[in-house]
N, CA, C and O atoms as a GROMACS GRO file, in nm:
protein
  628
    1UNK      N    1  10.305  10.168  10.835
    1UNK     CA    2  10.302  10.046  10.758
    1UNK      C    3  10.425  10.042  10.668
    1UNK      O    4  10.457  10.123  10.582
    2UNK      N    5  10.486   9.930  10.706
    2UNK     CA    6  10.614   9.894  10.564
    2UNK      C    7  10.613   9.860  10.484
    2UNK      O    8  10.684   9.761  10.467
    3UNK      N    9  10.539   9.908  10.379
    3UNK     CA   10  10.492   9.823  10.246
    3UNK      C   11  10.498   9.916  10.138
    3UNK      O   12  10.488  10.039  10.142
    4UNK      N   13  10.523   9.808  10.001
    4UNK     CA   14  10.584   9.960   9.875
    4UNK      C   15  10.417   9.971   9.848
    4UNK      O   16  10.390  10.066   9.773
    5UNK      N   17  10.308   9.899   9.890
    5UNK     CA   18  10.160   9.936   9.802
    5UNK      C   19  10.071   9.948   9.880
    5UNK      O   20  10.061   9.840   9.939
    6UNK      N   21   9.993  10.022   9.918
    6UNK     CA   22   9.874  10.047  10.027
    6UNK      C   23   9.733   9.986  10.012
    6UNK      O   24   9.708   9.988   9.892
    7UNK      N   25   9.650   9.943  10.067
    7UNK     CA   26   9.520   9.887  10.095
    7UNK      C   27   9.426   9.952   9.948
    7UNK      O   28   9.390   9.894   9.846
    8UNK      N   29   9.413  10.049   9.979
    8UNK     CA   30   9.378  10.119   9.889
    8UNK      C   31   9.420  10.078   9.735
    8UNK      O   32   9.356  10.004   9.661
    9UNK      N   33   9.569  10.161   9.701
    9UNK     CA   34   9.574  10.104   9.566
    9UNK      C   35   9.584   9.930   9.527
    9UNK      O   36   9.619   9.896   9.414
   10UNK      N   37   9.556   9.846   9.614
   10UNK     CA   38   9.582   9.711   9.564
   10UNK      C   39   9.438   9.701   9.558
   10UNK      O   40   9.387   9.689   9.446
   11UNK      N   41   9.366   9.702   9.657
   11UNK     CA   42   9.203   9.696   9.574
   11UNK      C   43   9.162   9.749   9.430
   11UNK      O   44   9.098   9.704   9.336
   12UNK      N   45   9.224   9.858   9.457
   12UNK     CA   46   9.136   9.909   9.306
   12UNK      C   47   9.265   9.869   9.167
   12UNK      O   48   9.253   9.911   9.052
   13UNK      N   49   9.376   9.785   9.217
   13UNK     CA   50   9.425   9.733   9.140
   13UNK      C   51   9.407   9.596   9.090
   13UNK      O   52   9.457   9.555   8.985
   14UNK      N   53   9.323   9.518   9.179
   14UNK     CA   54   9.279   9.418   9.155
   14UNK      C   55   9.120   9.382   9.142
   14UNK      O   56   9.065   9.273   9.149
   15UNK      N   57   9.066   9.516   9.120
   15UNK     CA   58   8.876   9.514   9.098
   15UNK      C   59   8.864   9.477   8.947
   15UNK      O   60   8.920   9.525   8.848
   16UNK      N   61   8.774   9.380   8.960
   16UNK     CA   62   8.748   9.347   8.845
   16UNK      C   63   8.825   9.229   8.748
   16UNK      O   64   8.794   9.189   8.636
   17UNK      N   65   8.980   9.172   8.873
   17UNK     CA   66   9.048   9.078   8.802
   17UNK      C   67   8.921   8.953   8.857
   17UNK      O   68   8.863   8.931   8.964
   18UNK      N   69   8.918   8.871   8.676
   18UNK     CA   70   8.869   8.743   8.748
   18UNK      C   71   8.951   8.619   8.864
   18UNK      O   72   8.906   8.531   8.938
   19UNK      N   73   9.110   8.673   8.829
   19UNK     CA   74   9.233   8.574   8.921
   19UNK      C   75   9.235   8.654   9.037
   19UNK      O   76   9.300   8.586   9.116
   20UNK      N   77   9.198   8.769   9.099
   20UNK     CA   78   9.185   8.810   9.190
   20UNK      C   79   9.041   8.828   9.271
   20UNK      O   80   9.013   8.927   9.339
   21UNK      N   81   8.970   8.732   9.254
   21UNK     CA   82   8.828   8.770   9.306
   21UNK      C   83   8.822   8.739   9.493
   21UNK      O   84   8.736   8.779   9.572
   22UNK      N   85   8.947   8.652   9.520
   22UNK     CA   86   8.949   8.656   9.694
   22UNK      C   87   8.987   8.757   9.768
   22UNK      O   88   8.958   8.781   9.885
   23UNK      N   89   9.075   8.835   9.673
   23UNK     CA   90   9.130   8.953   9.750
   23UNK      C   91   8.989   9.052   9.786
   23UNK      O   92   8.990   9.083   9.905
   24UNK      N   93   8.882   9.102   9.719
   24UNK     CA   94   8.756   9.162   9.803
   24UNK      C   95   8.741   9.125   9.917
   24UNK      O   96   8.722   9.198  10.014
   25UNK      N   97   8.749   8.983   9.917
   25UNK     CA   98   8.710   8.898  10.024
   25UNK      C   99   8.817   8.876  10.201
   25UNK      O  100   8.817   8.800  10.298
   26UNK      N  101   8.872   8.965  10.163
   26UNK     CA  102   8.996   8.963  10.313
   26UNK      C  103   8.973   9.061  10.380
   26UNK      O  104   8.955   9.161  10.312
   27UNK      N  105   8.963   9.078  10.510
   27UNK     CA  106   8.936   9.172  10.557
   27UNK      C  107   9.076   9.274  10.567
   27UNK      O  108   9.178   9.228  10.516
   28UNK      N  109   9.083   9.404  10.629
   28UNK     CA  110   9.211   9.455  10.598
   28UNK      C  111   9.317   9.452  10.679
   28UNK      O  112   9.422   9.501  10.635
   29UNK      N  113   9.317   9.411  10.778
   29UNK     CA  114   9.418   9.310  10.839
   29UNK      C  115   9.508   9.226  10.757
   29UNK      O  116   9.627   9.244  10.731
   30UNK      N  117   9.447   9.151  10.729
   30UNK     CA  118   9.459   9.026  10.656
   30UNK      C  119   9.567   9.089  10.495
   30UNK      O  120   9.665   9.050  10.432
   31UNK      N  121   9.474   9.201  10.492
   31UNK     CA  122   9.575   9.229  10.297
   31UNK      C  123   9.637   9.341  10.411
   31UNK      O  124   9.748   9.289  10.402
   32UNK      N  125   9.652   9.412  10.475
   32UNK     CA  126   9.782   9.468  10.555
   32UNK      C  127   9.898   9.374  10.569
   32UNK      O  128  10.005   9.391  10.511
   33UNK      N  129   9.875   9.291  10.636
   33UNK     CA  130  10.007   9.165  10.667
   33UNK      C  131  10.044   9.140  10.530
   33UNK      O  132  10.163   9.116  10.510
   34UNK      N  133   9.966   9.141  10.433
   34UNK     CA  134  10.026   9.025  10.338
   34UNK      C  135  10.085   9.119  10.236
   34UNK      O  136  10.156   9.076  10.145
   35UNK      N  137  10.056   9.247  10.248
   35UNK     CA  138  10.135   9.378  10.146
   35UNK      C  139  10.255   9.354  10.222
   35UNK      O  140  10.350   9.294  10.174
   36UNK      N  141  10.253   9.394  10.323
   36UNK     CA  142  10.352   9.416  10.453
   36UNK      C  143  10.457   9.258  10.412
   36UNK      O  144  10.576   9.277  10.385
   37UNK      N  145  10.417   9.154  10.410
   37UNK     CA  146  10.511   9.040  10.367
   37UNK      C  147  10.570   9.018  10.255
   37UNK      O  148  10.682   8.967  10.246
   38UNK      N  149  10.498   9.055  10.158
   38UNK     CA  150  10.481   9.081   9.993
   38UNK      C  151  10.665   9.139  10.005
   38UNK      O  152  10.772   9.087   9.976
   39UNK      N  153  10.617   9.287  10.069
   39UNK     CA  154  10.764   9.354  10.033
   39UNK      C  155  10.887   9.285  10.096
   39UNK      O  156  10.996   9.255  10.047
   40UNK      N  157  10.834   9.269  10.222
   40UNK     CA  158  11.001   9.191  10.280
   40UNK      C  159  11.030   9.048  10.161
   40UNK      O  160  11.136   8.996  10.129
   41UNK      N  161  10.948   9.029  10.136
   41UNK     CA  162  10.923   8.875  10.062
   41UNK      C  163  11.030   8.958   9.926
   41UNK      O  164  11.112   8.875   9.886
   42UNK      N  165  11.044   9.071   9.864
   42UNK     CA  166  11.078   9.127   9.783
   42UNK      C  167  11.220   9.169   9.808
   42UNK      O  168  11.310   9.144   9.728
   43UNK      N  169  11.238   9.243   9.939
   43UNK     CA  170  11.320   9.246   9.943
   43UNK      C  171  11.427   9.169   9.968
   43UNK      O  172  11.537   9.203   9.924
   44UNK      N  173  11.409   9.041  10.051
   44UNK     CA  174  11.521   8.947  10.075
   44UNK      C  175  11.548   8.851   9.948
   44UNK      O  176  11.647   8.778   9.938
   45UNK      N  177  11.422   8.867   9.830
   45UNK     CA  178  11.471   8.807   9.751
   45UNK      C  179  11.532   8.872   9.616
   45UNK      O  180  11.564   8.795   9.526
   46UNK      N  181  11.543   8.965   9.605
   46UNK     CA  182  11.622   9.075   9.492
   46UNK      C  183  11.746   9.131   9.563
   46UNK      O  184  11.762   9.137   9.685
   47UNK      N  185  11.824   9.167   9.478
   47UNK     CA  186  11.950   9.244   9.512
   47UNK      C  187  11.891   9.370   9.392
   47UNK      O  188  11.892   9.355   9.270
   48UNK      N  189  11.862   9.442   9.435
   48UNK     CA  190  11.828   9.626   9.349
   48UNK      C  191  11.899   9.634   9.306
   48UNK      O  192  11.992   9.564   9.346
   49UNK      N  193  11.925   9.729   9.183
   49UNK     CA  194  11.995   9.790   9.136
   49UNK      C  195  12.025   9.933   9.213
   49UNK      O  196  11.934   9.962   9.292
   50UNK      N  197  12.111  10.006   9.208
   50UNK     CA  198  12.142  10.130   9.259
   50UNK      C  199  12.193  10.142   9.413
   50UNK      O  200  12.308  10.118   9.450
   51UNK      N  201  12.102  10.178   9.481
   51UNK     CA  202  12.152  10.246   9.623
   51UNK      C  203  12.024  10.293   9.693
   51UNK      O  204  11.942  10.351   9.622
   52UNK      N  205  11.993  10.273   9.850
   52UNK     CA  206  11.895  10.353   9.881
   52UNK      C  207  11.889  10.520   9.874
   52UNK      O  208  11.984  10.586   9.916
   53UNK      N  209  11.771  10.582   9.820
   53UNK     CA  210  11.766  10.699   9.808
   53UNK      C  211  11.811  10.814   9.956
   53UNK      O  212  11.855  10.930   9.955
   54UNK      N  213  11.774  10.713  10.078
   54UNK     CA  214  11.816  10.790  10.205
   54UNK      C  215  11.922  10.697  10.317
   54UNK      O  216  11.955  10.579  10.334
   55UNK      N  217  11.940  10.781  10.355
   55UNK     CA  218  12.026  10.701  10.486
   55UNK      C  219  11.928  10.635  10.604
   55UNK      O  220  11.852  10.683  10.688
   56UNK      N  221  11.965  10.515  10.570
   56UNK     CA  222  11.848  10.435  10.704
   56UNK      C  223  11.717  10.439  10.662
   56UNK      O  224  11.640  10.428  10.758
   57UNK      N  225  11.679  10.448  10.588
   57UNK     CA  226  11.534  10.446  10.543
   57UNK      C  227  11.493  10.299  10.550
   57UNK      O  228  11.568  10.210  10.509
   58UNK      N  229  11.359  10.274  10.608
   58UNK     CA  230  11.333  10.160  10.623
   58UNK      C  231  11.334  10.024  10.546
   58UNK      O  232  11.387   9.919  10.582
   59UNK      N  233  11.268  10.050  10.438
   59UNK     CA  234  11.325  10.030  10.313
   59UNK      C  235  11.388   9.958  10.169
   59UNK      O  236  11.364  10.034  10.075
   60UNK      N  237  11.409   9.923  10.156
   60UNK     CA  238  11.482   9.943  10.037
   60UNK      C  239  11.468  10.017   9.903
   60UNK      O  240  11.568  10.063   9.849
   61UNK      N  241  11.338  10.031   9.843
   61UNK     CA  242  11.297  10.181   9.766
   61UNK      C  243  11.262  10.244   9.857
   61UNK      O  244  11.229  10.200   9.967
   62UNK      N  245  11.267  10.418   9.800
   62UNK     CA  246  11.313  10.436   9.656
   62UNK      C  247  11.451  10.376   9.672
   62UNK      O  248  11.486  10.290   9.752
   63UNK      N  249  11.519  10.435   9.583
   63UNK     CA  250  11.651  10.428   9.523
   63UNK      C  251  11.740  10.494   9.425
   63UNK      O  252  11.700  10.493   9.308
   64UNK      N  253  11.832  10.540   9.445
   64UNK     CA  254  11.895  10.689   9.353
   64UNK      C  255  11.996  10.571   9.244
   64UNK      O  256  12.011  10.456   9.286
   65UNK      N  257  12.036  10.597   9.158
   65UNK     CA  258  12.150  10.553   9.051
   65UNK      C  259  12.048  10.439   8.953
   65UNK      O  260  12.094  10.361   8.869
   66UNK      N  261  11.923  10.452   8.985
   66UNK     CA  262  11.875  10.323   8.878
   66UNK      C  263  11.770  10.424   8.769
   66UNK      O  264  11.720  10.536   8.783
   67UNK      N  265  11.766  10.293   8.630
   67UNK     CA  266  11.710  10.317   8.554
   67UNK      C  267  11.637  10.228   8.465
   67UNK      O  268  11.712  10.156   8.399
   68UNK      N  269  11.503  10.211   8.442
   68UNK     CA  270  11.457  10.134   8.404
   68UNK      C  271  11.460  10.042   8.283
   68UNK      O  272  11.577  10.011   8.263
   69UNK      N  273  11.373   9.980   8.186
   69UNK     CA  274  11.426   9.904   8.110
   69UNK      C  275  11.457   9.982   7.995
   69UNK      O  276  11.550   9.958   7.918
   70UNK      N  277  11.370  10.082   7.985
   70UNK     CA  278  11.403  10.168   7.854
   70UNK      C  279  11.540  10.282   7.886
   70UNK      O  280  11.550  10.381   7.814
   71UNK      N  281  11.616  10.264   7.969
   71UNK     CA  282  11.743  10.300   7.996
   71UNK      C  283  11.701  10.452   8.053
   71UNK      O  284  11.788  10.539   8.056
   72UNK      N  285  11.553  10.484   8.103
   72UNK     CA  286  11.536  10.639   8.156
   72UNK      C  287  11.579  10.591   8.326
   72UNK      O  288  11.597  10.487   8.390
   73UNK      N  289  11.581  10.736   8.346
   73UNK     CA  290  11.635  10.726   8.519
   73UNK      C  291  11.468  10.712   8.612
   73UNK      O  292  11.354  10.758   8.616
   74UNK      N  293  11.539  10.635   8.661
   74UNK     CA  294  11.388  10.675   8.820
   74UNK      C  295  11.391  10.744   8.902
   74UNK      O  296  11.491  10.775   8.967
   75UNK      N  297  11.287  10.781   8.914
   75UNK     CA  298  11.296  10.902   9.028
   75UNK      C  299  11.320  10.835   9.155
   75UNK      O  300  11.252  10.744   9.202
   76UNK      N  301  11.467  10.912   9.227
   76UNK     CA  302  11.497  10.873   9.354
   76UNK      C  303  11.432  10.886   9.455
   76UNK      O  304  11.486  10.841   9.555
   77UNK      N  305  11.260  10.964   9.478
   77UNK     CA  306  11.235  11.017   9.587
   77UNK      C  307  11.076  10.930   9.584
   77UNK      O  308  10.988  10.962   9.664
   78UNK      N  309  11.055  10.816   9.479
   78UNK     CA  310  10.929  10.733   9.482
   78UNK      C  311  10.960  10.612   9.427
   78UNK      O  312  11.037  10.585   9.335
   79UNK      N  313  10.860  10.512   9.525
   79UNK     CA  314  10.916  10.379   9.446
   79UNK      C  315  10.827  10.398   9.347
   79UNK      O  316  10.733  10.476   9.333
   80UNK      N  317  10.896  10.272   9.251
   80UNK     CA  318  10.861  10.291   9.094
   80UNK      C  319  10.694  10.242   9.102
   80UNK      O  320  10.656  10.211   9.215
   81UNK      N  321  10.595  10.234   8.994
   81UNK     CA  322  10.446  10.163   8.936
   81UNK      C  323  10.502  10.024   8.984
   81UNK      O  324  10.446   9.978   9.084
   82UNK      N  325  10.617   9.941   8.921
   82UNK     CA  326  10.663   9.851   8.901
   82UNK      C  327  10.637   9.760   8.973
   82UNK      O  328  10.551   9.672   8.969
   83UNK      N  329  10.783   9.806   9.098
   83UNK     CA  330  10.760   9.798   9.260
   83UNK      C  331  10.655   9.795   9.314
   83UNK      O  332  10.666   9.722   9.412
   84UNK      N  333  10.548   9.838   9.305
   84UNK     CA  334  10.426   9.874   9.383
   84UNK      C  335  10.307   9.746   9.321
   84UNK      O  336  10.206   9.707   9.379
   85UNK      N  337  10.352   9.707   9.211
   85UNK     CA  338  10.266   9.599   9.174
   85UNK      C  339  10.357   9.483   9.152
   85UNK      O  340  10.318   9.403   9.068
   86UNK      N  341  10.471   9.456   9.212
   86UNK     CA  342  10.505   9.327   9.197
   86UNK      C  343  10.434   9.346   9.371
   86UNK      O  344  10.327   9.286   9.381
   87UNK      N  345  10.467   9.398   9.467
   87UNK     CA  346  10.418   9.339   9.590
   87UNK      C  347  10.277   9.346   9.572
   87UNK      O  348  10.233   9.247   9.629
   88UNK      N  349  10.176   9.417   9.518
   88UNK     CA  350  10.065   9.372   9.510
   88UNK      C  351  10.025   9.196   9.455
   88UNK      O  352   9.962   9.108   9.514
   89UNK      N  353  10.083   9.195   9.333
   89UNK     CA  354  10.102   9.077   9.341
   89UNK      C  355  10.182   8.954   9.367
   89UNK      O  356  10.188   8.859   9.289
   90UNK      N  357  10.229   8.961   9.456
   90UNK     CA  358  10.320   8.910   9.528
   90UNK      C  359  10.221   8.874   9.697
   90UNK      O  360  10.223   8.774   9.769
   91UNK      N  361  10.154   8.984   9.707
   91UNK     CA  362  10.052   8.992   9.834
   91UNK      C  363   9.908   8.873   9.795
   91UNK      O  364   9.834   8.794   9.853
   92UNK      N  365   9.937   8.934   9.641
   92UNK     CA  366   9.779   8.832   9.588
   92UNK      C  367   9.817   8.662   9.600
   92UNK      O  368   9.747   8.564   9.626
   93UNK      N  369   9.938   8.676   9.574
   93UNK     CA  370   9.961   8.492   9.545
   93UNK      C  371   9.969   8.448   9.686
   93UNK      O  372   9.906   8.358   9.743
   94UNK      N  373  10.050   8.522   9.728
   94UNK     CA  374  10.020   8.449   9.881
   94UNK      C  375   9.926   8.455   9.984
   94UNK      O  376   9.956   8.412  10.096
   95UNK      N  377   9.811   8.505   9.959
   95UNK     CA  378   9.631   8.510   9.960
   95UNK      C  379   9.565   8.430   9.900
   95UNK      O  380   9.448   8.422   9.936
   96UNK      N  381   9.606   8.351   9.800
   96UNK     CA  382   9.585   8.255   9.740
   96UNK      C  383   9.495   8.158   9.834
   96UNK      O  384   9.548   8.099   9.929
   97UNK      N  385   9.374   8.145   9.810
   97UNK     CA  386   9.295   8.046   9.885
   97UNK      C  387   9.347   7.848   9.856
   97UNK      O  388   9.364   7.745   9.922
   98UNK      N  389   9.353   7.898   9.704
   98UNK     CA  390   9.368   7.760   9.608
   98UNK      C  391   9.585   7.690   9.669
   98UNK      O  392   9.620   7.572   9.665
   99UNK      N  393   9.656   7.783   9.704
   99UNK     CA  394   9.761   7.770   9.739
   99UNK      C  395   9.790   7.693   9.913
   99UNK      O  396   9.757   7.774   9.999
  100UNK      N  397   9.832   7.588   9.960
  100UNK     CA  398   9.840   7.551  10.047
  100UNK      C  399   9.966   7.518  10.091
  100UNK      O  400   9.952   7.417  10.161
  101UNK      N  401  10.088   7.553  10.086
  101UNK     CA  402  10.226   7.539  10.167
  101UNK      C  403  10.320   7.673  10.156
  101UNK      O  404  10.441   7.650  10.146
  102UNK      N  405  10.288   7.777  10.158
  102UNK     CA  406  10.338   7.888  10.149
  102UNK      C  407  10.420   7.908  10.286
  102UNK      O  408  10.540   7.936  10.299
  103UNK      N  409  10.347   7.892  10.360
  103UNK     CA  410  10.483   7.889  10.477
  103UNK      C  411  10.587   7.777  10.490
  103UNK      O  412  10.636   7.779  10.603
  104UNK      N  413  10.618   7.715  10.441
  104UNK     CA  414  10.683   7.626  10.411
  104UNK      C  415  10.842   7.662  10.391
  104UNK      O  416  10.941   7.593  10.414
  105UNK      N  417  10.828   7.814  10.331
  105UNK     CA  418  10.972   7.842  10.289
  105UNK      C  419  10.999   7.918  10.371
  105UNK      O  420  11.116   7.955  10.363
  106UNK      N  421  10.922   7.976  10.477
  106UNK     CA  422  10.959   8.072  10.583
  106UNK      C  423  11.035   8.006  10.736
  106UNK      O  424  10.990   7.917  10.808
  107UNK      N  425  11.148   8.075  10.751
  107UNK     CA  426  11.238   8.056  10.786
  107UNK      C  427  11.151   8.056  10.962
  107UNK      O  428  11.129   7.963  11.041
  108UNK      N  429  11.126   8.176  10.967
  108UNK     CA  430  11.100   8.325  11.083
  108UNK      C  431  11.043   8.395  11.036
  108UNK      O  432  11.050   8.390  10.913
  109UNK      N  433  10.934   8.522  11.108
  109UNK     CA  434  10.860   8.584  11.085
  109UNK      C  435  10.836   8.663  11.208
  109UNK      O  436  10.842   8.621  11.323
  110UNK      N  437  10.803   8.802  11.161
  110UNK     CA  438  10.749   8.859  11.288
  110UNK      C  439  10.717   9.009  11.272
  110UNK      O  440  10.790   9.072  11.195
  111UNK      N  441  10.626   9.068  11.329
  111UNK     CA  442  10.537   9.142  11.270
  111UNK      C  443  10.560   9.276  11.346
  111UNK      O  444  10.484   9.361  11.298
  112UNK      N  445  10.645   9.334  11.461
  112UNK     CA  446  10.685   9.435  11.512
  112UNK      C  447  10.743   9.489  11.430
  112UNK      O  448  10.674   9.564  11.361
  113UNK      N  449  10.919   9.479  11.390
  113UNK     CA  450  10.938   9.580  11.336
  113UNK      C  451  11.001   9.523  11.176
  113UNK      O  452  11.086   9.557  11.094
  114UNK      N  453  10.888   9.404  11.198
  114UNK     CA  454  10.914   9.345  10.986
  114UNK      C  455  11.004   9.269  10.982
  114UNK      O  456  11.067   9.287  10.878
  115UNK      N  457  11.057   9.167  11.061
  115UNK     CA  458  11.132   9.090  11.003
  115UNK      C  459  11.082   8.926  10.932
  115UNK      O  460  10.998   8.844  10.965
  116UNK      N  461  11.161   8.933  10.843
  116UNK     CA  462  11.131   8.795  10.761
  116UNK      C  463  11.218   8.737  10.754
  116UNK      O  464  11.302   8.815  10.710
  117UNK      N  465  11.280   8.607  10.773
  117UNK     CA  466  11.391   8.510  10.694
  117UNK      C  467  11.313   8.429  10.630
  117UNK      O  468  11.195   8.406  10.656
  118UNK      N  469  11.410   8.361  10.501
  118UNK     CA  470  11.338   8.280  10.392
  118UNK      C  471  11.457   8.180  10.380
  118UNK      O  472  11.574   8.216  10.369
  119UNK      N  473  11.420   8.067  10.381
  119UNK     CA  474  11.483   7.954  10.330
  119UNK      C  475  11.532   7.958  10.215
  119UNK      O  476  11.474   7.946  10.107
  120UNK      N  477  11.626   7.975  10.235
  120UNK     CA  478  11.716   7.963  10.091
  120UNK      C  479  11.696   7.850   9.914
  120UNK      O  480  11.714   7.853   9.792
  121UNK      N  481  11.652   7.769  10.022
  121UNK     CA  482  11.631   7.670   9.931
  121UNK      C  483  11.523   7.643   9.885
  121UNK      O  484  11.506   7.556   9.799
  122UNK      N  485  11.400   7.739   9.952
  122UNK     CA  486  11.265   7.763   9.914
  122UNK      C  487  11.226   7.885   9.875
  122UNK      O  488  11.109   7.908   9.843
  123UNK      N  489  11.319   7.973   9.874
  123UNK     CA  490  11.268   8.116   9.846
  123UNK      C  491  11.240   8.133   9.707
  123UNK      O  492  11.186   8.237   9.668
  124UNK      N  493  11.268   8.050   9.635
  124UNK     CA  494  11.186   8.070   9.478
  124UNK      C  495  11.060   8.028   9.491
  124UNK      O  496  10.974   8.094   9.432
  125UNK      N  497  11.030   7.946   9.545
  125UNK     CA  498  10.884   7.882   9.562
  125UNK      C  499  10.781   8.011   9.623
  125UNK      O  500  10.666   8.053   9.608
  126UNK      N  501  10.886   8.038   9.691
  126UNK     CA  502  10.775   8.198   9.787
  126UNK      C  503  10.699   8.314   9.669
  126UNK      O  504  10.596   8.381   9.672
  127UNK      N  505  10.806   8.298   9.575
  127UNK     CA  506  10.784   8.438   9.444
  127UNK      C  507  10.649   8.430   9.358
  127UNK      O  508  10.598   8.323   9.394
  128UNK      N  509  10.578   8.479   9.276
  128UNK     CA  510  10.491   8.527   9.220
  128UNK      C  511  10.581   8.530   9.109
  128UNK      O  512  10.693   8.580   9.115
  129UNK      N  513  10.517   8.462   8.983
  129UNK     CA  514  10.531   8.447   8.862
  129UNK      C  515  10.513   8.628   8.824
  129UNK      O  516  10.604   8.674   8.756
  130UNK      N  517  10.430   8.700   8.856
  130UNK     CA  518  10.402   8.809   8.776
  130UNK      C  519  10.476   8.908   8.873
  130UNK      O  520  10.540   9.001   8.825
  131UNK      N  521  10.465   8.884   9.032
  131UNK     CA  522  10.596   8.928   9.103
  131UNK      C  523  10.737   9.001   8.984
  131UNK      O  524  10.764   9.110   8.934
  132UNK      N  525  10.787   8.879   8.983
  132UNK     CA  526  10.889   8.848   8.900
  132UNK      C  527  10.915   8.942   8.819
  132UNK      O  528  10.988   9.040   8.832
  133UNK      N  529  10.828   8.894   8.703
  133UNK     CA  530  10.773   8.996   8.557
  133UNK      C  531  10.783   9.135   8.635
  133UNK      O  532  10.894   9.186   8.621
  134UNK      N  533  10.724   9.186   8.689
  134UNK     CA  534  10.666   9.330   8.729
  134UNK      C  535  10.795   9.348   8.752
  134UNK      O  536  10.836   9.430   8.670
  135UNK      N  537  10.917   9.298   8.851
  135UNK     CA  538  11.047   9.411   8.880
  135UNK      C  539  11.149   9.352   8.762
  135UNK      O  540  11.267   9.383   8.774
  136UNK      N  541  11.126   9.303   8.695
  136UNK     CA  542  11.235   9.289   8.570
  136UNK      C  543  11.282   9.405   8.531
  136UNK      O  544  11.213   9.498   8.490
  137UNK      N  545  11.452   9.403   8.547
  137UNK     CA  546  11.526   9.498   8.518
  137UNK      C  547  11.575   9.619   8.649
  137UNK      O  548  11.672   9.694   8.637
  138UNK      N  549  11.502   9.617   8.747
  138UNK     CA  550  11.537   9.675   8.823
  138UNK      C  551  11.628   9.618   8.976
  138UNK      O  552  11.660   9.674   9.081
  139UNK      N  553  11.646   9.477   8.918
  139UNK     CA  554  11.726   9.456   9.014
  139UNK      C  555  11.746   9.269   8.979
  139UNK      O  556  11.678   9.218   8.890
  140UNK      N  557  11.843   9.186   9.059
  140UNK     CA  558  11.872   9.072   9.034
  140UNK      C  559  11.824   8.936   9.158
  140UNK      O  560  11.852   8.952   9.276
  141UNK      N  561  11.771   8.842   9.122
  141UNK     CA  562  11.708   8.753   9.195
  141UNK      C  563  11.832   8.708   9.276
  141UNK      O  564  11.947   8.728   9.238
  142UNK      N  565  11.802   8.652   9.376
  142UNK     CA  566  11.937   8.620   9.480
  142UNK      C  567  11.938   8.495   9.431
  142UNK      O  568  12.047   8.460   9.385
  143UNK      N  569  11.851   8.419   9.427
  143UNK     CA  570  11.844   8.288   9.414
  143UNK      C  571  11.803   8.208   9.257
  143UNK      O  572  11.755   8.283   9.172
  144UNK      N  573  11.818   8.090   9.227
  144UNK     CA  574  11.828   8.036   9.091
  144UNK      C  575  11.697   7.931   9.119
  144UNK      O  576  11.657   7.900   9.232
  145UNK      N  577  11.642   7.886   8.996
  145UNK     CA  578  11.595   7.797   8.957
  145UNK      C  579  11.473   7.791   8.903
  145UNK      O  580  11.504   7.846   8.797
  146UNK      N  581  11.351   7.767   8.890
  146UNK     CA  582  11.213   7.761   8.797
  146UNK      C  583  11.122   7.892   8.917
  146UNK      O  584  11.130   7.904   9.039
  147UNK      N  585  11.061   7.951   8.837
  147UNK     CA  586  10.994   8.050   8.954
  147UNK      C  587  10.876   7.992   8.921
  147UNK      O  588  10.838   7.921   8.827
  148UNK      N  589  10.796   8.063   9.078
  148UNK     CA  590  10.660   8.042   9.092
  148UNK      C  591  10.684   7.939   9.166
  148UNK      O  592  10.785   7.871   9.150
  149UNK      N  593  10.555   7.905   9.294
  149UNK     CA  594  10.512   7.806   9.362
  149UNK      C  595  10.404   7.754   9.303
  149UNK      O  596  10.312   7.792   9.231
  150UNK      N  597  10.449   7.642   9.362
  150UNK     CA  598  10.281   7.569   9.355
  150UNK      C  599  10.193   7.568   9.461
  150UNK      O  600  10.089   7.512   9.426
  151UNK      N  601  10.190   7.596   9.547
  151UNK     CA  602  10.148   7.648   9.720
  151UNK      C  603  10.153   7.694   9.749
  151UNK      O  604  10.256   7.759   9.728
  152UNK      N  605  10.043   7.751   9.863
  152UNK     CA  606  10.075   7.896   9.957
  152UNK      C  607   9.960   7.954  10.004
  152UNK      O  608   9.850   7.962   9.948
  153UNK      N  609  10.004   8.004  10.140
  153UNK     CA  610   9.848   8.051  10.212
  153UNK      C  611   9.926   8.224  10.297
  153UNK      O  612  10.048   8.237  10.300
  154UNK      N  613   9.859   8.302  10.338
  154UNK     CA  614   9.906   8.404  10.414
  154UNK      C  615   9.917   8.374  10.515
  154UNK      O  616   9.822   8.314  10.567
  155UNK      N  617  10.050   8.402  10.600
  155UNK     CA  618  10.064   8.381  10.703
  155UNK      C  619  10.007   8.462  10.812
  155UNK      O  620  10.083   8.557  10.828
  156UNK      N  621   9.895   8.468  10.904
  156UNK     CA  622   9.858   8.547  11.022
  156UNK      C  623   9.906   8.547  11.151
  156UNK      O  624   9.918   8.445  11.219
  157UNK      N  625   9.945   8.701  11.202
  157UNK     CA  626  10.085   8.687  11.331
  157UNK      C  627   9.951   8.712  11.412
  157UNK      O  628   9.954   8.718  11.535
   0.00000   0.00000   0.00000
C-alpha cells in the first residue's frame, strides 16, 4: 500500500470525532483507496522541503535535510505525525458523504501503480482545510488561491 497513514491508525484517529462519524462507516477498501489518494493528492500538490530520504523510494517521505516548525530536525528514516494526519484528513474530506464534485479536479487516475493527475486549476479545491494546517511548514503549496472545497466524493477504481 502507498500511503503515509494505514487503516488502522486513521480509525482510531478519527473514533470518536463527531465530523468524522462516516469514516466507521466505509468498508476498507473504500478508506484504502482514499488514504492511497489522500497521499498522491499530497504529493502533487506540495513541493517538500528537503530531499527524499532514499533513492527511488516510492514516495516522497520520509525525507533527509528538513526541519520542522520549531526549527528541530526530522527524522530522515519516518514520515513525520504531521504527514500522516494531513492524509488522514485529506482521506476524510474526500469521504465526505455531504461533498459532491470531488472528482471534478481530477485530471486521471489509476490504481496499479498510483498514479494521479490534478487539474491545475482545481487542485486547490481537491485540499482539506486541516490537510493544509497539518503539513504547514514542511513544505510549499504548488498552487495559489482560497483553500478548501466545497465538494467532493471518493473516487472508486
Amino acid at each position: 500500500m502507498l500511503t503515509y497513514a494505514e487503516i488502522p491508525e486513521a480509525d482510531s484517529f478519527f473514533a470518536g470525532r463527531s465530523d468524522a462519524f462516516h469514516w466507521q462507516k466505509l468498508n476498507d477498501e473504500v478508506k484504502r483507496s482514499a488514504l492511497e489518494q489522500a497521499t498522491q493528492i499530497l504529493d502533487s500538490a506540495f513541493d517538500w522541503k528537503g530531499s527524499p530520504a532514499k533513492e527511488n523510494q516510492p514516495l516522497r517521505w520520509p525525507r533527509k535535510d528538513v526541519t520542522d516548525l520549531d526549527s528541530l530536525p526530522v527524522d530522515p528514516e519516518t514520515v513525520p505525525a504531521r504527514i500522516k494526519i494531513a492524509a488522514m484528513e485529506q482521506a476524510l474530506y474526500m469521504t465526505d458523504p455531504l461533498r459532491k464534485c470531488f472528482e471534478n479536479g481530477i485530471k486521471n487516475a489509476s490504481a496499479g501503480a498510483m498514479s494521479l493527475s490534478l487539474d491545475p486549476a482545481r487542485k486547490q479545491e481537491l485540499l482539506s482545510p486541516a490537510a493544509i494546517t497539518a503539513v504547514r511548514g514542511f513544505g510549499t503549496l504548488r498552487i495559489s488561491g482560497k483553500s478548501g472545497a466545497k465538494c467532493g466524493s471518493v473516487l472508486r477504481g
